[in-house]
C-alpha positions as MATLAB code, in Angstrom:
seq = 'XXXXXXXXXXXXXXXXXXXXXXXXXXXXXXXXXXXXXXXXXXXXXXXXXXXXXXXXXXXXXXXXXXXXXXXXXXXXXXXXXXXXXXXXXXXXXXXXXXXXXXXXXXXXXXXXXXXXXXXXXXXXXXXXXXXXXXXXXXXXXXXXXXXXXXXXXXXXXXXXXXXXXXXXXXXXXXXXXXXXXXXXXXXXXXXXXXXXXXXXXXXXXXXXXXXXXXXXXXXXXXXXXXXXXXXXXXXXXXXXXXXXXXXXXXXXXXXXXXXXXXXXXXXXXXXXXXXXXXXXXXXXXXXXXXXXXXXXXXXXXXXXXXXXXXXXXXXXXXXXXXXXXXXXXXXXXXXXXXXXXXXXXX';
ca = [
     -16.790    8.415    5.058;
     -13.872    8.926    7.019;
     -10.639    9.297    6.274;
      -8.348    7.803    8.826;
      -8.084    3.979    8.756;
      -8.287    1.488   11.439;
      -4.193    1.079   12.102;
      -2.120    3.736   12.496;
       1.676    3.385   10.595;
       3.697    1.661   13.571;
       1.130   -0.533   14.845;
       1.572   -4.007   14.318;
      -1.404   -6.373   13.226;
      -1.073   -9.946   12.450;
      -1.966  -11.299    8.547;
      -5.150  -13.494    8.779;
      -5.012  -17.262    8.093;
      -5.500  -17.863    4.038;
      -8.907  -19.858    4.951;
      -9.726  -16.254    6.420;
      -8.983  -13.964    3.948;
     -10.330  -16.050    0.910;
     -13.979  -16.247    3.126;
     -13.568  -12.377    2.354;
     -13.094  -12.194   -1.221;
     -15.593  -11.491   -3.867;
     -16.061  -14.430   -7.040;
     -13.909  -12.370   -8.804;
     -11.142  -12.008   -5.273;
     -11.922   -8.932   -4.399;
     -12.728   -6.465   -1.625;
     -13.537   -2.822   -3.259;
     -12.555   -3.778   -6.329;
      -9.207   -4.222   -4.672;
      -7.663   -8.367   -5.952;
      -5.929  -10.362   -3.243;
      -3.076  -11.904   -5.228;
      -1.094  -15.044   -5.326;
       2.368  -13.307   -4.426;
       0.298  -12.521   -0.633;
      -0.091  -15.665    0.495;
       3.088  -16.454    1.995;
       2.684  -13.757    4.332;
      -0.375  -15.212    5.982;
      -0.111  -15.548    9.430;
       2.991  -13.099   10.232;
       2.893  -10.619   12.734;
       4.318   -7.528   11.368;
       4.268   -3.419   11.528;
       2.092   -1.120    9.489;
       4.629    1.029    7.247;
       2.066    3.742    6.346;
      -2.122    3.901    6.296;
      -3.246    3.880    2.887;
      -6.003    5.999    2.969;
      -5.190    7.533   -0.358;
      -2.713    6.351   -3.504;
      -1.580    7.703   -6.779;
      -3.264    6.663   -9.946;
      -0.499    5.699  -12.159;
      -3.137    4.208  -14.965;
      -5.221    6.929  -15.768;
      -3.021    9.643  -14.464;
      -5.845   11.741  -12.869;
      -3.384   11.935   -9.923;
      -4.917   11.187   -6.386;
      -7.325    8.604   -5.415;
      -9.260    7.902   -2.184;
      -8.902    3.768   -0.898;
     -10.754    2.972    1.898;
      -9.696    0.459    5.064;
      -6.465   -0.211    3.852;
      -3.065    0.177    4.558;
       0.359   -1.172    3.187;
       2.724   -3.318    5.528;
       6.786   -3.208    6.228;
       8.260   -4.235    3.402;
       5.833   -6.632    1.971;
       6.437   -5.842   -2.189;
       5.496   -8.002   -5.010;
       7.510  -10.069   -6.189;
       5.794  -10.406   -9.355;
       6.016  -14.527   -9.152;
       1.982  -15.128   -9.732;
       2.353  -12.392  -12.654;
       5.169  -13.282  -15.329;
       8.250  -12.205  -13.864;
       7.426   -8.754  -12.902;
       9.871   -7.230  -11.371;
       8.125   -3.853  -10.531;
       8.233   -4.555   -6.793;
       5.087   -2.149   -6.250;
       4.247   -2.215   -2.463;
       1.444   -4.232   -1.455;
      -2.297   -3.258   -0.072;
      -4.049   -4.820    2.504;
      -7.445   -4.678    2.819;
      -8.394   -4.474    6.766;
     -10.535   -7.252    6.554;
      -7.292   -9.042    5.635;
      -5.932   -7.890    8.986;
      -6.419   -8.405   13.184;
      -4.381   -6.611   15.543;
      -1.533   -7.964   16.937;
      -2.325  -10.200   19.690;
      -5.662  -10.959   18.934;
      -6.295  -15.072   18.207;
      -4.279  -17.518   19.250;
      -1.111  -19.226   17.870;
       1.963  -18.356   16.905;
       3.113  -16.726   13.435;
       4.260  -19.198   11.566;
       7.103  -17.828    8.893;
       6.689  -16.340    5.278;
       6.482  -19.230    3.062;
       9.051  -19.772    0.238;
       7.009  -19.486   -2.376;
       3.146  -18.401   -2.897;
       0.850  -21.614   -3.230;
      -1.859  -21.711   -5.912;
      -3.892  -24.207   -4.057;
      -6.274  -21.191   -3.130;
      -7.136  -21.238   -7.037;
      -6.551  -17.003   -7.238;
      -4.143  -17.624  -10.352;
      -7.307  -18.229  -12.423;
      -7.647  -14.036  -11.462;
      -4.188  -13.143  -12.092;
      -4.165  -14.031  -15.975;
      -5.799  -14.357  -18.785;
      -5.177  -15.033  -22.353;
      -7.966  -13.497  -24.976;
      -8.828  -14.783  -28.033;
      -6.806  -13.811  -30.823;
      -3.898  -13.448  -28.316;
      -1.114  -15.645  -26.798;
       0.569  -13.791  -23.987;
      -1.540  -13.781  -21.476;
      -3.013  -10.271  -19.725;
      -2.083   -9.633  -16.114;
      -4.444   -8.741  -13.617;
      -2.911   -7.071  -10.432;
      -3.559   -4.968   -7.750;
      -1.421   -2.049  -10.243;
      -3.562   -2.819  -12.746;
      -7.049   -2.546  -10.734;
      -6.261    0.289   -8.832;
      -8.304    2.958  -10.341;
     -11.412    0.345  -10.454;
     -10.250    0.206   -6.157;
     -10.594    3.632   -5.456;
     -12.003    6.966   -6.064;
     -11.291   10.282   -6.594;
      -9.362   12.855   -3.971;
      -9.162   16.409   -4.758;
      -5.832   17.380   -4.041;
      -6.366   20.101   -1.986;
      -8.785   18.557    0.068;
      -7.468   19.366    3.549;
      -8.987   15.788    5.365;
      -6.737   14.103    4.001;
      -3.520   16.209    5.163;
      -5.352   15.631    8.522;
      -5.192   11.896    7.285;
      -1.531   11.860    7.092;
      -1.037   13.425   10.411;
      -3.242   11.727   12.334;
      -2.722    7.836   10.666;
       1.291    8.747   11.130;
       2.018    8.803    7.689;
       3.887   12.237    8.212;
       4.450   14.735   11.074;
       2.064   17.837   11.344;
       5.558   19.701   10.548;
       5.933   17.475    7.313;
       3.344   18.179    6.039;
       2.661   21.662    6.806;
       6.124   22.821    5.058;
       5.515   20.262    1.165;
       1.499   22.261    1.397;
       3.179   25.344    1.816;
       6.021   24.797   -1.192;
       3.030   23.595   -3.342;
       0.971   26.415   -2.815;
       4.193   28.761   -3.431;
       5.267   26.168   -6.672;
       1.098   27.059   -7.992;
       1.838   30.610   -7.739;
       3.187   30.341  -10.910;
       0.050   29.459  -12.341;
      -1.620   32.887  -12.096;
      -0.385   34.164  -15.459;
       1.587   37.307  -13.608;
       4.785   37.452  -11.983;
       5.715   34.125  -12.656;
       9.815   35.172  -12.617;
       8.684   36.665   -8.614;
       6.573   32.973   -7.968;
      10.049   31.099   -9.077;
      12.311   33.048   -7.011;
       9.867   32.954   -3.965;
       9.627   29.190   -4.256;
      13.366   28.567   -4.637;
      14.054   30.854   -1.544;
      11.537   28.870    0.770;
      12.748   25.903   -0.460;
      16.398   26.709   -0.129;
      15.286   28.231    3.852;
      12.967   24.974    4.694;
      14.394   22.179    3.073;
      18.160   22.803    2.469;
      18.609   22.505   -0.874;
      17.683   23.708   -4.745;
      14.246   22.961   -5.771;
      14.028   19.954   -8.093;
      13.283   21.701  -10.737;
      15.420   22.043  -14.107;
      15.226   20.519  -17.525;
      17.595   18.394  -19.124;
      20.489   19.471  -21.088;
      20.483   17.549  -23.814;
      19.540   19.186  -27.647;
      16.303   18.498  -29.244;
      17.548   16.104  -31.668;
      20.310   14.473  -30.101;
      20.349   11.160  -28.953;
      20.520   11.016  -25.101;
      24.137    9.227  -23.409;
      23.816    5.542  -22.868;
      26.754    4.599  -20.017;
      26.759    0.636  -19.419;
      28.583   -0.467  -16.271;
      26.974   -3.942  -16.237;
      25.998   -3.521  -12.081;
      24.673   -6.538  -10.265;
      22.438   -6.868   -7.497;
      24.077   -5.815   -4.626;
      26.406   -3.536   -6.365;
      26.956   -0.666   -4.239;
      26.451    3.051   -6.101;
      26.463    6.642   -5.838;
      23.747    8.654   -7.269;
      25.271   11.452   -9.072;
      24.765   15.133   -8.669;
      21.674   16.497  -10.362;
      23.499   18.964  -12.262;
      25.448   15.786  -14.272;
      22.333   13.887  -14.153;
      20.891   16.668  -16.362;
      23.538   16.591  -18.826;
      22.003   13.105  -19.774;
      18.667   14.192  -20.139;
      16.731   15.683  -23.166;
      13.925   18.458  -22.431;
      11.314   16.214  -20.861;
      13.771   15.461  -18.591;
      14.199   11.392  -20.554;
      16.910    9.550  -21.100;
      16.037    6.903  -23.779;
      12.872    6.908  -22.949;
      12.942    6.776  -18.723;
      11.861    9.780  -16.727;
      13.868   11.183  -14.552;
      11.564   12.671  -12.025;
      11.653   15.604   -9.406;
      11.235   13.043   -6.700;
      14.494   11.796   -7.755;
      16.270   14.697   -7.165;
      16.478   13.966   -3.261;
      19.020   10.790   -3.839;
      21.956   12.326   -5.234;
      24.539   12.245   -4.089;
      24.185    9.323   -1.811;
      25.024    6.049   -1.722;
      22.705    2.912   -2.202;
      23.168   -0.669   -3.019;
      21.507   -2.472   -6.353;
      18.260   -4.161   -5.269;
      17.087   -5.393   -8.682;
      17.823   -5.371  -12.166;
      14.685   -4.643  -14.108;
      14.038   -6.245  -17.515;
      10.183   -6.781  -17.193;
       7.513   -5.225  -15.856;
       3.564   -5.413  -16.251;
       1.844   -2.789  -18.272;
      -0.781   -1.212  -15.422;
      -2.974    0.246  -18.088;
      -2.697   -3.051  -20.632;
      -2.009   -5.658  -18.508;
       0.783   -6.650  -20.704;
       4.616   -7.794  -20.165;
       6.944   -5.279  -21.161;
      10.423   -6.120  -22.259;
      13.140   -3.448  -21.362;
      15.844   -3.417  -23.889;
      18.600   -2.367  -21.290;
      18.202   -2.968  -17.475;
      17.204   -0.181  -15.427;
      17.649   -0.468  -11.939;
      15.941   -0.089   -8.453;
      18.092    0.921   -5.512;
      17.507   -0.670   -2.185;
      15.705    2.233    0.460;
      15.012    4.788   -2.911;
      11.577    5.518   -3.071;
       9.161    8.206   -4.295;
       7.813    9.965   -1.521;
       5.593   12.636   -3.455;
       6.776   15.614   -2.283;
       6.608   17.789   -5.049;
       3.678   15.306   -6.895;
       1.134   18.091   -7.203;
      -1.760   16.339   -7.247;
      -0.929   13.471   -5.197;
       0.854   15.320   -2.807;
       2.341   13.086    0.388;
       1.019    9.889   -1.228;
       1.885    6.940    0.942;
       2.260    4.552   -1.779;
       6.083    4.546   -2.018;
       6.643    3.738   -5.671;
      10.617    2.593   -6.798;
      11.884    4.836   -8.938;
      14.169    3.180  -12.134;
      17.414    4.408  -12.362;
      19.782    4.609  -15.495;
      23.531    3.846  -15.369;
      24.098    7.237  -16.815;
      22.901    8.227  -13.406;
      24.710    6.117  -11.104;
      28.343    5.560  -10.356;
      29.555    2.284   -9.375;
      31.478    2.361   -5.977;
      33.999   -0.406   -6.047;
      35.984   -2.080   -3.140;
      38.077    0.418   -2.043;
      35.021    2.976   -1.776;
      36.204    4.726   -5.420;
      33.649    5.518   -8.035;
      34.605    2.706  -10.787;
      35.290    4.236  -14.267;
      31.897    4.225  -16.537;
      31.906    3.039  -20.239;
      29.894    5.138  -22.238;
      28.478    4.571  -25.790;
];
């Protein structure tokens, strides 16, 4: 089965009619296992550019770590925006399924533009909930929620499909070459010997090929004690500063949480820089249950801040681009004449 997908991340490939895609859907609106949902049909019939091939993804259900998908590939920009399932505001990047898919100047017509909102006159809400017996919030059915029935399962050093990401244009040969070589260096540790010699050797190529500390370091924060809460009440559009790591760990307990959010290594990349507010999360869907969950404090996303797994060890270079949530303990709000506003901290 090979690796490398149809389109190659740059090409640009036109979204097939709906009366198309839905001819090309399973009884339960499938391909692979893989649901065509609600929240894509207002992109049928665009013309638009192929972000990255998605040959492989991350299993964020099970947490086995990297999974194979086959003939599929995820398009500039097109997220969910959760409208066909409750509100959630996850904004997980979509898949398309190649059948889904013609290139670019094949057919006839022009694009007509993203409708406003996703039509259910195709009938695929019936797939996108359910409510059981016994229950009465319904269970959500996505394409988060399915992927680990979609796909199957990568070894993560399995060197086609670092081949794969080279040869799709999902990274550069030199991209790739130097996160492989840090996570070989980074598994040194493993051995059970000279694991103080592994740490050094790691932080000095990453220091020498990347620029800066490894993301590694655990949070600050005594076993025991409650982790900072800082509320700054930012909007949509606010525009922030990610702060340095080194204060970002002062707000994190040993697992590297603060109330109950990771703060992960992929993180790490974004401080210091400036993004603005792209959402406010207070809901999300459950990927393993299918359920709504409620946040009790927004966390946010951050417009262009994505995980780009490369220091995911067993998903290494996945193309998937996941949005990290961000705390306000780890963000400081720019205001209008470019100052960092003052936080409030309880």
């Amino acid at each position: 089965m090979s690796f490398v997908s149809r389109y190659r991340a740059g090409e640009w490939v036109e979204i097939k009619s709906k009366e198309e895609i839905l001819a090309t859907l399973d009884p339960q609106g499938e391909i692979d296992g893989l649901p065509f949902m609600p929240e894509m049909l207002r992109h049928c019939g665009q013309r638009i550019r192929v972000a990255k091939s998605a040959h492989k993804t991350c299993d964020t259900v099970n947490q086995t770590g990297g999974r194979r998908m086959r003939d599929a590939v995820h398009l500039d920009g097109l997220r969910c925006d959760g409208s066909g399932h409750g509100g959630c505001q996850a904004k997980c990047l979509l898949f398309w399924k190649e059948q889904w898919l013609r290139p670019a100047g094949e057919g006839s017509g022009t694009a007509p533009a993203a409708l406003p909102a996703p039509s259910d006159d195709a009938g695929l809400a019936k797939f996108a909930s359910t409510v059981r017996e016994g229950e009465s919030e319904p269970t959500y059915r996505c394409q988060a929620t399915q992927l680990y029935a979609a796909t199957t399962p990568l070894r993560p050093w399995n060197p086609r499909q670092y081949i794969a990401d080279v040869r799709s244009g999902n990274a550069s040969a030199r991209e790739a070459l130097k996160f492989l070589f840090l996570a070989a260096l980074f598994n040194l540790r493993k051995l059970g010997f000279g694991h103080r010699i592994a740490v050094r050797l790691h932080e000095f190529a990453h220091r020498k090929l990347v620029g800066t500390p490894a993301p590694y370091a655990r949070g600050r924060v005594p076993a025991g004690t409650q982790t900072p809460l800082v509320v700054q009440d930012l909007q949509v559009g606010d525009l922030v500063e990610v702060k340095p790591h080194e204060e970002i760990l002062a707000t994190l307990n040993a697992r590297n949480h603060n109330r109950g959010l990771s703060f992960d290594k992929e993180m790490v990349r974004y401080c210091g820089r400036q993004f603005r507010v792209g959402e406010r999360v207070m809901r999300i869907v459950n990927e393993k249950t299918g359920k709504i969950m409620q946040f009790a404090r927004p966390s946010y996303i951050l417009e262009g801040a994505y995980c780009t797994s490369q220091y995911s060890e067993r998903r290494l270079l996945c193309p998937r681009l996941i949005t990290p949530y961000w705390r306000e303990a780890w963000l400081n709000k720019i205001d209008a004449a470019g100052q960092p506003a003052p936080p409030n901290p309880k």
